[in-house]
C-alpha positions as CSV (number, residue, x, y, z in Angstrom):
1,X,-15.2,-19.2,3.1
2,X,-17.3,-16.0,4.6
3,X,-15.1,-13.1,5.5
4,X,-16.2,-10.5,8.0
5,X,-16.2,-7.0,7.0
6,X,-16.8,-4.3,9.7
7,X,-17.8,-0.4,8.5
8,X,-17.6,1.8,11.7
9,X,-18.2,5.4,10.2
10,X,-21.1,6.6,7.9
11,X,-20.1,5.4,4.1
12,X,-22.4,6.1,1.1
13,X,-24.7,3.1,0.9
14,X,-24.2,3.4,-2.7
15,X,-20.8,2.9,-2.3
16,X,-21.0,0.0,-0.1
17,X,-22.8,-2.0,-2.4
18,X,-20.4,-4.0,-3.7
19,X,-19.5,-5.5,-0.5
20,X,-22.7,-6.3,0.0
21,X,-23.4,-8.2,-3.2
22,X,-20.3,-10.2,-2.8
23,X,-21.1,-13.9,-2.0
24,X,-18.3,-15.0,0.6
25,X,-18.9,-11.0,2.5
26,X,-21.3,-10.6,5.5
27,X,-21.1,-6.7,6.3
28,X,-21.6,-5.3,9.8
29,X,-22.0,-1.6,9.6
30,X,-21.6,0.1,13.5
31,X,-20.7,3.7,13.7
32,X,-21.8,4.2,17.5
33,X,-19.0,2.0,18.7
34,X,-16.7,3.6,21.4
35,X,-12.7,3.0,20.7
36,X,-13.3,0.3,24.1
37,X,-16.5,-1.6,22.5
38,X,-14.2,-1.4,18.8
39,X,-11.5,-3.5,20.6
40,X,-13.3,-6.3,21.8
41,X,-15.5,-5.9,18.7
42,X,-12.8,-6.5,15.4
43,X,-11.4,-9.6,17.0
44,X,-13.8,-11.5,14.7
45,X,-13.3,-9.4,11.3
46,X,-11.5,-10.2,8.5
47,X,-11.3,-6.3,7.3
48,X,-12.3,-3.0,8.4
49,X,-13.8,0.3,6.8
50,X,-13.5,3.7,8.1
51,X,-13.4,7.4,7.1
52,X,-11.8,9.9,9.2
53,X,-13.4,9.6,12.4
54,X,-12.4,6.2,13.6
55,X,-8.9,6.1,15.4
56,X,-7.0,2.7,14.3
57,X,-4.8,2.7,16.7
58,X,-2.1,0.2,17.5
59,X,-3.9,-1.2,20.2
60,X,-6.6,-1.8,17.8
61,X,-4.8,-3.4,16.1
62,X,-2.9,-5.7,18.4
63,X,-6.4,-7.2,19.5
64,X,-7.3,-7.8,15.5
65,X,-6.8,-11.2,15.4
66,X,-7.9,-12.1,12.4
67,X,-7.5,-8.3,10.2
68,X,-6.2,-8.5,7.0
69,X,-6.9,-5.3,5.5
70,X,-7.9,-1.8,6.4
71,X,-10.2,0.1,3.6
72,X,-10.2,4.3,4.3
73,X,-12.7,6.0,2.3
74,X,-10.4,8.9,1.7
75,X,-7.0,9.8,0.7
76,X,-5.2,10.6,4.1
77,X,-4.7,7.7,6.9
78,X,-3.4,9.9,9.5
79,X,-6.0,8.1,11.7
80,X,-3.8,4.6,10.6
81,X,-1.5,3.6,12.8
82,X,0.4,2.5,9.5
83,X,3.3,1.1,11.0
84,X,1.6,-1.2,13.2
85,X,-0.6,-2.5,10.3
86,X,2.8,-3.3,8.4
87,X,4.3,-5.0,11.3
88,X,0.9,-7.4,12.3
89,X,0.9,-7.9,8.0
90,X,-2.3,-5.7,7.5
91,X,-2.6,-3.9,4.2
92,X,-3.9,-0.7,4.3
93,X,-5.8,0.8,1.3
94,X,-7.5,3.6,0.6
95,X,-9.1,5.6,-2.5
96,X,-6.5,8.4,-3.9
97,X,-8.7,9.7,-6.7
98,X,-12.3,10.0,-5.3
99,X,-12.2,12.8,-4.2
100,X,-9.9,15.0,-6.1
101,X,-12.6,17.0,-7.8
102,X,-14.5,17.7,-4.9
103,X,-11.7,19.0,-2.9
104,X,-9.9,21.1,-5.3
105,X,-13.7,22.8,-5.9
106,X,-14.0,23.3,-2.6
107,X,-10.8,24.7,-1.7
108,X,-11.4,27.4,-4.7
109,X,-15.3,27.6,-3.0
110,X,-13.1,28.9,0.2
111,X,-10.5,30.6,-1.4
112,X,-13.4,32.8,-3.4
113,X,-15.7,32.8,0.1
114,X,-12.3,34.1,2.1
115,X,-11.5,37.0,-0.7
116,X,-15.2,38.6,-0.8
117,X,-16.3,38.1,3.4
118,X,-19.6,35.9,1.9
119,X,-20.1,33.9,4.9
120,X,-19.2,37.1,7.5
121,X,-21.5,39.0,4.9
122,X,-24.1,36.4,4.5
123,X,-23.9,36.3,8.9
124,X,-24.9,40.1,8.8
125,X,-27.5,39.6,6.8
126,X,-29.1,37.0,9.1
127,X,-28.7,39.3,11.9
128,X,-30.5,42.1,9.8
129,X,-27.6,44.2,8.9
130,X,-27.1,46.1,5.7
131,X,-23.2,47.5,5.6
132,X,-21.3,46.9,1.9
133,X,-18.6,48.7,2.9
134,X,-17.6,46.3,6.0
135,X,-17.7,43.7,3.2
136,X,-15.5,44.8,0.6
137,X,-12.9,42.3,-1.1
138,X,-10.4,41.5,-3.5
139,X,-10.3,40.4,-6.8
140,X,-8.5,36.7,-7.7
141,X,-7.1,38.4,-10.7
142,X,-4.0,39.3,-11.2
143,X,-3.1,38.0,-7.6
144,X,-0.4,35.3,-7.1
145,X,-1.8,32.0,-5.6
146,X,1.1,29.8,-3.7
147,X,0.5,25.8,-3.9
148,X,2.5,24.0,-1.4
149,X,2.0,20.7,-2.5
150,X,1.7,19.5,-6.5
151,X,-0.3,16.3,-6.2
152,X,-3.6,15.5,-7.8
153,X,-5.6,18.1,-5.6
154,X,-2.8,20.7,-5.6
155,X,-2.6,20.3,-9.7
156,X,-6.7,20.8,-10.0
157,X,-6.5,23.8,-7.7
158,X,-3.8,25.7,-9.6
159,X,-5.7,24.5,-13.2
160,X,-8.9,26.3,-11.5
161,X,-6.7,29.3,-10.0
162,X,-5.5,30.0,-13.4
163,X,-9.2,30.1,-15.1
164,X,-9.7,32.9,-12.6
165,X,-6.4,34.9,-14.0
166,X,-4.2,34.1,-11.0
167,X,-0.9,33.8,-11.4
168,X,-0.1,30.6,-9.8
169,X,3.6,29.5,-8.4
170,X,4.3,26.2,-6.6
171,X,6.3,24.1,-4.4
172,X,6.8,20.5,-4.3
173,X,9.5,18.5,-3.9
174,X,9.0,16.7,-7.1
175,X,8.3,19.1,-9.0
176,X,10.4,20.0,-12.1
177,X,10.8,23.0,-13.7
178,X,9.7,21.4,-17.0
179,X,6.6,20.3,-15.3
180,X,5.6,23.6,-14.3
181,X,5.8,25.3,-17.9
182,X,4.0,22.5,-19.1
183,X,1.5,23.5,-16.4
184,X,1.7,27.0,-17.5
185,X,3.0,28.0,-13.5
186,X,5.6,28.7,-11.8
187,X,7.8,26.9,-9.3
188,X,10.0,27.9,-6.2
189,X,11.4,26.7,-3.3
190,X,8.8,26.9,-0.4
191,X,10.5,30.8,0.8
192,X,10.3,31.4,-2.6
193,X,6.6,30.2,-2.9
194,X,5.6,31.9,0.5
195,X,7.3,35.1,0.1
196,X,5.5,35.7,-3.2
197,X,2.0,34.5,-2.6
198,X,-0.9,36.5,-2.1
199,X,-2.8,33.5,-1.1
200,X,-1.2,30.2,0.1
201,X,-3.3,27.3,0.0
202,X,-1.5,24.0,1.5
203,X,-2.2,20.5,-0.6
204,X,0.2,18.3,1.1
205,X,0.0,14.9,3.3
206,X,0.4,15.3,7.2
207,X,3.7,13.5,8.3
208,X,6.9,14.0,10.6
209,X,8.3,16.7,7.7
210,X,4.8,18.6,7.1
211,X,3.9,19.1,11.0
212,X,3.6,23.0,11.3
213,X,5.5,23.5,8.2
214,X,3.3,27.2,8.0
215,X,4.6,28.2,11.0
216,X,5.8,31.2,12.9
217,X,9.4,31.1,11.1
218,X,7.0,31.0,7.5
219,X,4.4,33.4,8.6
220,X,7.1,36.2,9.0
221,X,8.5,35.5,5.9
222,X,4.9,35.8,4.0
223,X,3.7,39.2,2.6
224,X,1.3,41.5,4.8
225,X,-2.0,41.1,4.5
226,X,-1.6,37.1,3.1
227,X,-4.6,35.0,2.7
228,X,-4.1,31.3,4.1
229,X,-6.2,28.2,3.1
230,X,-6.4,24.6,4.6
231,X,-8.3,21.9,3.1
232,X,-6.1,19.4,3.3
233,X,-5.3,18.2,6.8
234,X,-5.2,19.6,10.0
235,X,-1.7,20.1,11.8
236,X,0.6,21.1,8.2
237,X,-0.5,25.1,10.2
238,X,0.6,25.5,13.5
239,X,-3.0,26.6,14.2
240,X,-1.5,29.4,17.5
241,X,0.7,30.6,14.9
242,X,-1.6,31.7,12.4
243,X,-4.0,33.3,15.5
244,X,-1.1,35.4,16.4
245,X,-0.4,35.9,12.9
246,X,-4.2,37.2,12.1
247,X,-4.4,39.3,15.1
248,X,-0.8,41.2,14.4
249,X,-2.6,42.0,10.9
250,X,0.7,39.9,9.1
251,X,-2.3,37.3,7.9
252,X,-5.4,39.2,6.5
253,X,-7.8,36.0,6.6
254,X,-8.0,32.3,6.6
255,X,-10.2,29.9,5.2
256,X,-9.7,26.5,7.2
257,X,-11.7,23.1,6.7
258,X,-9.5,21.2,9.0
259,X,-8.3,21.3,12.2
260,X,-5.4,20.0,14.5
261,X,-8.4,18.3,16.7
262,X,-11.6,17.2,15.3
263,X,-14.1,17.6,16.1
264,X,-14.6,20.2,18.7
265,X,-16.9,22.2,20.4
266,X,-15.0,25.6,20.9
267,X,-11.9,26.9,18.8
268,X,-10.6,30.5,19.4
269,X,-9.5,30.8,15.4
270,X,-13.4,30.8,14.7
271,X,-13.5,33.6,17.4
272,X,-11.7,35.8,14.7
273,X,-14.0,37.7,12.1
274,X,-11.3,37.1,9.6
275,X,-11.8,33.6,9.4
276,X,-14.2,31.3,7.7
277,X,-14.4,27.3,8.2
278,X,-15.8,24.3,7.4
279,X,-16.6,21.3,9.1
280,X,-14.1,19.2,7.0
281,X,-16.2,19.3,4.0
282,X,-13.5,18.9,1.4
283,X,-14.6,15.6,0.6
284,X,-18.5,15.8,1.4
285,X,-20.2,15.3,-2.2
286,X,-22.2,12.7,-3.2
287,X,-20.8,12.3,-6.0
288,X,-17.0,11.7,-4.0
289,X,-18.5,9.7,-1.2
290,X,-20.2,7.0,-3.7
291,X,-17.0,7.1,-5.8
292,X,-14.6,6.5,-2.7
293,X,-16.6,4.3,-0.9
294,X,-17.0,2.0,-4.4
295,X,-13.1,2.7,-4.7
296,X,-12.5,1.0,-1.4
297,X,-14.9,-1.9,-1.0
298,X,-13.6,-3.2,-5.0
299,X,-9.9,-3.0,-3.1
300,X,-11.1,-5.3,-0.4
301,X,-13.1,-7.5,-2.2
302,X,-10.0,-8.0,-4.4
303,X,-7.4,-8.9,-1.3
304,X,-9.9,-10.9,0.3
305,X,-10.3,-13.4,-2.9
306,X,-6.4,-13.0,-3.2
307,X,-6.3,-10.6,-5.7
308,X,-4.0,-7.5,-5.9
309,X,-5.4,-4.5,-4.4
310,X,-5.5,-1.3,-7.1
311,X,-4.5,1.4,-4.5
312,X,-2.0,0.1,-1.3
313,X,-0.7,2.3,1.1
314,X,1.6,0.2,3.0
315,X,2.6,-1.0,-0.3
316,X,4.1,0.9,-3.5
317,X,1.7,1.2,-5.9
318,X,2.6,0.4,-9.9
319,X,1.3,1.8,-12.9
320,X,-1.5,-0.6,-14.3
321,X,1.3,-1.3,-17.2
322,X,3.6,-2.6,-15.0
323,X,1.2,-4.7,-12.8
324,X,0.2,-6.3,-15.8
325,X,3.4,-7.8,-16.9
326,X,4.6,-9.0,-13.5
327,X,1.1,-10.3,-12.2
328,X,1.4,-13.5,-13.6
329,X,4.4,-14.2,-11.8
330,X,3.1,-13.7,-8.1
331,X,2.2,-17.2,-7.8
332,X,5.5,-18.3,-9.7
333,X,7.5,-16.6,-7.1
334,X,5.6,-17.3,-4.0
335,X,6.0,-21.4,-4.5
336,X,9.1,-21.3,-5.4
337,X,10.1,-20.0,-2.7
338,X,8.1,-22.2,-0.4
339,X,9.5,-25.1,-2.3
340,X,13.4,-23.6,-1.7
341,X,13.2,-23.2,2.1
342,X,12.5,-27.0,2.4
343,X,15.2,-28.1,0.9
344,X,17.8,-25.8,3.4
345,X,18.8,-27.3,6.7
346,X,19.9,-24.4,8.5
347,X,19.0,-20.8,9.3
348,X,18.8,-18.7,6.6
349,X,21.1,-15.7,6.4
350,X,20.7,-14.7,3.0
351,X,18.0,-14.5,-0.2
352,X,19.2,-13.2,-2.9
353,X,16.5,-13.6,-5.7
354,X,17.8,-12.9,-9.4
355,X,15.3,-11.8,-12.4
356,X,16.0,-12.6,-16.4
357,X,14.7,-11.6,-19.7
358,X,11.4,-10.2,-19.9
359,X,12.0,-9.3,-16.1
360,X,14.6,-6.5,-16.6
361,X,13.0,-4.0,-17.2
362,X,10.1,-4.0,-15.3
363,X,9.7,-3.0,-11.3
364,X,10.1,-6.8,-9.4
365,X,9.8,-5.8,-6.0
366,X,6.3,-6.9,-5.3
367,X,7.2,-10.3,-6.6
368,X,10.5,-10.0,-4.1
369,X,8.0,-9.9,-1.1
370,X,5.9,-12.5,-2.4
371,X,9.0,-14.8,-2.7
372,X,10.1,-13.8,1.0
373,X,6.6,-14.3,1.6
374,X,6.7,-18.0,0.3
375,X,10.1,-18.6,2.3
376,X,8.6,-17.5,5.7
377,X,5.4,-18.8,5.8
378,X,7.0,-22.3,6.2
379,X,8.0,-21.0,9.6
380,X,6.1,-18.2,10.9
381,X,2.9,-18.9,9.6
382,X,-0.3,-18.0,7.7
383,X,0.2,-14.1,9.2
384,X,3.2,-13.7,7.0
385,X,2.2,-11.9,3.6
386,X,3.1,-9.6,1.3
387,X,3.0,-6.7,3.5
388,X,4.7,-7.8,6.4
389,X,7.7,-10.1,5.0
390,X,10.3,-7.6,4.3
391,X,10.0,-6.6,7.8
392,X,9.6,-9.9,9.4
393,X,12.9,-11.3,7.5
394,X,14.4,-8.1,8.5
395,X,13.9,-8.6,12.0
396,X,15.2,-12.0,11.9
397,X,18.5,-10.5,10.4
398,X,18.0,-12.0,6.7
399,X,19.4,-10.4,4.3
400,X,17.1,-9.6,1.2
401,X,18.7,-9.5,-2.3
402,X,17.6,-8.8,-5.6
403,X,19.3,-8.5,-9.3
404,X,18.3,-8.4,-12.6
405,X,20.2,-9.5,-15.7
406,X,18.7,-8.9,-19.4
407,X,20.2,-12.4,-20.3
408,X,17.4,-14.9,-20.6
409,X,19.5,-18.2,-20.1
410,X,17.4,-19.7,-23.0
411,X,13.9,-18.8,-21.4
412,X,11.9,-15.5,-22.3
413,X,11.9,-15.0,-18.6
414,X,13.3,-16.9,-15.3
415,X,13.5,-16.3,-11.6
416,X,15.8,-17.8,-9.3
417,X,15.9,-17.9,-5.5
418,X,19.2,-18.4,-3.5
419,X,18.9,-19.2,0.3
420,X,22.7,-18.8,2.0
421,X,23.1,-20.1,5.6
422,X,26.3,-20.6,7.2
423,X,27.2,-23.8,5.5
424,X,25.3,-23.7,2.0
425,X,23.8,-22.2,-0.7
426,X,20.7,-23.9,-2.5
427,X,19.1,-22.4,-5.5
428,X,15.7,-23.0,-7.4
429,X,14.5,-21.3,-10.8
430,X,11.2,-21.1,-12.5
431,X,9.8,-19.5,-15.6
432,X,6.9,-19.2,-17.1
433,X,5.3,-21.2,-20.4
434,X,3.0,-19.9,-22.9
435,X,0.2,-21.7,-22.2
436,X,1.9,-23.9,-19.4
437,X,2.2,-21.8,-16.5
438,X,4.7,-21.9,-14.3
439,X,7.0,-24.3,-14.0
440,X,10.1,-24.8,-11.8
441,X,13.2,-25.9,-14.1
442,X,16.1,-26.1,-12.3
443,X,16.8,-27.3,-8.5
444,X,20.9,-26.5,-7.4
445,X,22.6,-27.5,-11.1
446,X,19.9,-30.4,-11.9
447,X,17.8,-29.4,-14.5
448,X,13.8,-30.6,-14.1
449,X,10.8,-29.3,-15.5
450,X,7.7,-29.5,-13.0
451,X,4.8,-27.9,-12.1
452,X,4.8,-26.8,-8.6
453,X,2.0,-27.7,-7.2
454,X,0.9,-30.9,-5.0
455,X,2.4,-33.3,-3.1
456,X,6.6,-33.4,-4.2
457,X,9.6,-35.4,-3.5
458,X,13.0,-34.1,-4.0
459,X,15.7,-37.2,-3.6
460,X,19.4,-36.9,-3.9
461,X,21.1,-40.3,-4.4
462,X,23.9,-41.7,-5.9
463,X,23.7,-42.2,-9.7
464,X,23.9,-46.7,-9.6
465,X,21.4,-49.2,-11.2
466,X,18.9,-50.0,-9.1
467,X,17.7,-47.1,-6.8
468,X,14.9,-45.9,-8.6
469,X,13.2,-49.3,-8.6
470,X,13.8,-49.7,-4.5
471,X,12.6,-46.1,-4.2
472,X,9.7,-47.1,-6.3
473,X,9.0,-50.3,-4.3
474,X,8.9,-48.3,-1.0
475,X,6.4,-45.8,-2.3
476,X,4.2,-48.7,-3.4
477,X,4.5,-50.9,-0.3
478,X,2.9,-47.5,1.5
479,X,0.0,-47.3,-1.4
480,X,1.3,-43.8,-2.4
481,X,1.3,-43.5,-6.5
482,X,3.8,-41.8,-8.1
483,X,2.2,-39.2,-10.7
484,X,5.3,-37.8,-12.7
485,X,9.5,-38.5,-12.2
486,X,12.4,-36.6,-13.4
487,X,15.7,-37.8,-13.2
488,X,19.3,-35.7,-13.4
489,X,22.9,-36.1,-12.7
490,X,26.2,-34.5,-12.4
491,X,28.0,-37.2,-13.6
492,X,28.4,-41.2,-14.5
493,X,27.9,-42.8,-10.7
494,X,28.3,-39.5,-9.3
495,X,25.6,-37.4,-7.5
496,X,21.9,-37.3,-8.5
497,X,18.4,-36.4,-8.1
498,X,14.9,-37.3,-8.3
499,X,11.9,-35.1,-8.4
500,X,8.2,-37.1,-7.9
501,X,4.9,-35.7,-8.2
502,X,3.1,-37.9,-6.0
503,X,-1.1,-38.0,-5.2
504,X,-1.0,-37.7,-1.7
505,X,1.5,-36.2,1.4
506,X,4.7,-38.5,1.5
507,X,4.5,-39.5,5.7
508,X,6.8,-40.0,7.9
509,X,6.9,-43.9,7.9
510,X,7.6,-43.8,3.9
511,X,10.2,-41.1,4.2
512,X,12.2,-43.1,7.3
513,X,12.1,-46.3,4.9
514,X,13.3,-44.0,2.0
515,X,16.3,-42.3,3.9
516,X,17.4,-45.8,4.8
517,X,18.5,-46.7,1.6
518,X,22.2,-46.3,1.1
519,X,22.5,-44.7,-2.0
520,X,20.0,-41.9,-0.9
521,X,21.7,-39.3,0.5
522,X,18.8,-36.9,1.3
523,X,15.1,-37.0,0.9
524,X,12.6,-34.0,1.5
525,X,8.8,-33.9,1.3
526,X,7.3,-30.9,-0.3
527,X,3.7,-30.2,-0.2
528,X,2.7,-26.7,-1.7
């Protein structure tokens, strides 16, 4: 199968690459497309690239037929309509660790180009005009730098600030006290941070909370004369704020590299001598582009051949540690849980999945989705998937359950899956062998030990000499071999079960003809 990968802004060719070499990719690269021309365009792709500049919207989206993932080249996806992604079952990736160098250089570039006027310096000179005194700066030393934000790029610019002698203080909301004198920095709340700070540079992710978070409210709780940086994303600075703020004198300068709009023509910030910008250059290196870009297309080549992606968005990411342990197990829990939902009658109201042994320890949740991703599918469809099937079941009002137990019920490790409706519970469990696979070993209270895989028939019956052999004749009268049996029971002539592995799909003529036999209470054909 060829999957269809569309790049609508400029990536590193470099970068790309790996897309390109891939044998089952064809890559269209279009950055002149208009939002109009994108929509009619994607119906046809499979996934879609893009830096900043592209708008995913949720009409985009809608008209995405086939999209299964959406690669940003980049850390932020304020251009994602993330929510809308989630809810059509799009995974969203993107490529955290690219470009943390380059933006934690270039936010000390401005913070060093803000404290000693070189660009308004550097203008003068163009304009043949020799005046050091209209120039003159401050030192770095000695001053206090405020980090609003402690993630990778915020952490790199306070390890930087402190090779210049800054005293460096910082606010996060995960950020522990222990952290910081590990870090050899301080920490605050964010008054605490912005009332201190000589210079404030912002490091954290545009959302609801972080809108205008330096505001009017925060710039009149800041020192005089405070410097303010911005390479992280436009919109965390209410950008009339700090114009007001710079003209009353309260904010001395401002180095920005992004803006609430982009990109623009005018802006009356630039208008102000005090400040100094860039084009959103935080991220422009070779070196980060390649690296992101590379980052990205790896991440899509992976979920396109059904792999786990390194770096989700819409999806918790886990350490590599964890992934490794519980990887395995995707396609355990996935089948059975496509084999459960066969066996229940009614409308499912609960699933309540229950992890043992080796499990307990470890973070399950992916393997939750992929097990309401198994039970859904049977109903909704191939657009159900991992990213999507929380939601879906939530919006069907189904209840998702999970529990963990360190007793291993005599295997290393087990999963069962419980489906409640209004009038029953069913139940199936798997583990996994060494050097087996997976394997599903109980059904309800029988007790089996199959692969699941292939064509399947699951036969309750009444435990009397006899039925297997008419159930056998059956199968053979409709040229359909049986390939493995297992047989259980509750008790002497009591209730039973079978469970075939059979070389073909049971049909519907040889499951009628099996379901009229009286001691068969229930039959179900199971194909996964």
């Amino acid at each position: 199968m060829t999957f269809h990968v569309l790049i609508t802004d400029p990536l590193s060719e470099e970068g790309i690459q790996p897309l390109r070499e891939a044998k089952n990719i064809h890559v269209v690269v279009d950055t002149e497309l208009t939002p109009e021309q994108l929509e009619e365009k994607i119906v046809g792709f499979d996934a879609l690239l893009v830096r900043s500049q592209t708008q995913v919207t949720r009409s985009l989206i809608s008209k995405a037929k086939n999209l299964k993932i959406i690669g940003r080249a980049g850390v932020g996806v304020d251009n994602i309509d993330l929510e809308a992604a989630t809810e059509h079952g799009i995974i969203v990736v993107n490529a955290p660790n690219g470009n943390t160098n380059s933006a934690a250089e270039h936010t000390m570039a401005m913070i060093m180009a803000l404290s000693r006027n070189i660009p308004q310096a550097y203008l003068a000179l163009k304009n043949h005009e020799w005046n050091r005194k209209k120039y003159v700066g401050v030192e770095l030393k000695d001053k206090t730098l405020g980090v609003i934000g402690l993630g990778r790029i915020g952490s790199e610019v306070a390890y930087r600030a402190k090779g210049q002698r800054m005293n460096v203080i910082a606010y996060d909301p995960f950020l522990t006290k222990e952290k910081a004198e590990k870090m050899g920095i301080g920490c605050g709340t964010f008054e605490e941070v912005i009332q201190q700070a000589d210079f404030i540079t912002v490091h954290t992710p545009l959302m609801k909370e972080t809108r205008h978070l330096i505001n009017a409210d925060a710039f009149a709780k800041m020192k005089d004369g405070v410097y303010i940086v911005n390479c992280a994303r436009g919109g965390i600075i209410d950008e009339d704020a700090l114009y007001d703020a710079i003209v009353s004198g309260k904010v001395a300068g401002a180095a920005l590299d992004v803006f609430e709009e982009e990109p623009f023509h005018e802006h009356r910030l630039l208008e102000l001598p005090q400040v100094v910008a860039t084009p959103h250059l935080g991220a422009s290196t070779v070196e980060a582009q390649e690296i992101v870009a590379i980052d990205v297309s790896r991440d899509v080549i992976r979920y396109l051949n059904g792999e786990p992606v390194k770096n989700p968005v819409n999806l918790p990411s886990l350490p590599k540690d964890v992934l490794a342990t519980i990887e395995p197990y995707f396609h355990l829990a996935e089948k059975l849980g496509a084999f459960l939902i066969d066996l229940v009658k009614e409308v499912a109201e609960e699933i309540h999945i229950y992890y043992s042994g080796e499990l307990y320890d470890v973070e399950v949740s992916p393997l939750t989705r992929n097990t309401v991703k198994g039970i859904l599918k049977r109903h909704l469809g191939s657009h159900v998937n991992d990213v999507n099937a929380l939601y879906l079941a939530e919006r069907r009002d189904i209840t998702v359950r999970e529990s963990k137990t360190s007793s291993n019920k005599g295997f290393t490790n087990l999963i069962t899956v419980e489906i409640k409706t209004k009038s029953q519970t069913r139940r199936v469990s798997g583990t996994l062998l060494n050097g087996l696979g997976p394997r599903i070993v109980k059904v309800d209270d029988y007790s089996v030990d199959v692969t699941p895989k292939g064509h399947m028939v699951f036969i309750q019956h009444i435990d009397m000499p006899g039925v297997i052999g008419r159930m056998g004749s059956i199968l053979a009268k409709h040229d359909i071999n049986i390939a493995t049996m297992q047989v259980d029971r509750s008790d002497v002539g009591g209730s039973a079960m079978m469970m075939l592995t059979i070389d073909r799909h049971l049909d519907d003529a040889a499951l009628e003809e099996l379901k009229k036999l009286q001691e068969i209470n229930d039959v179900v054909a199971i194909d996964l």
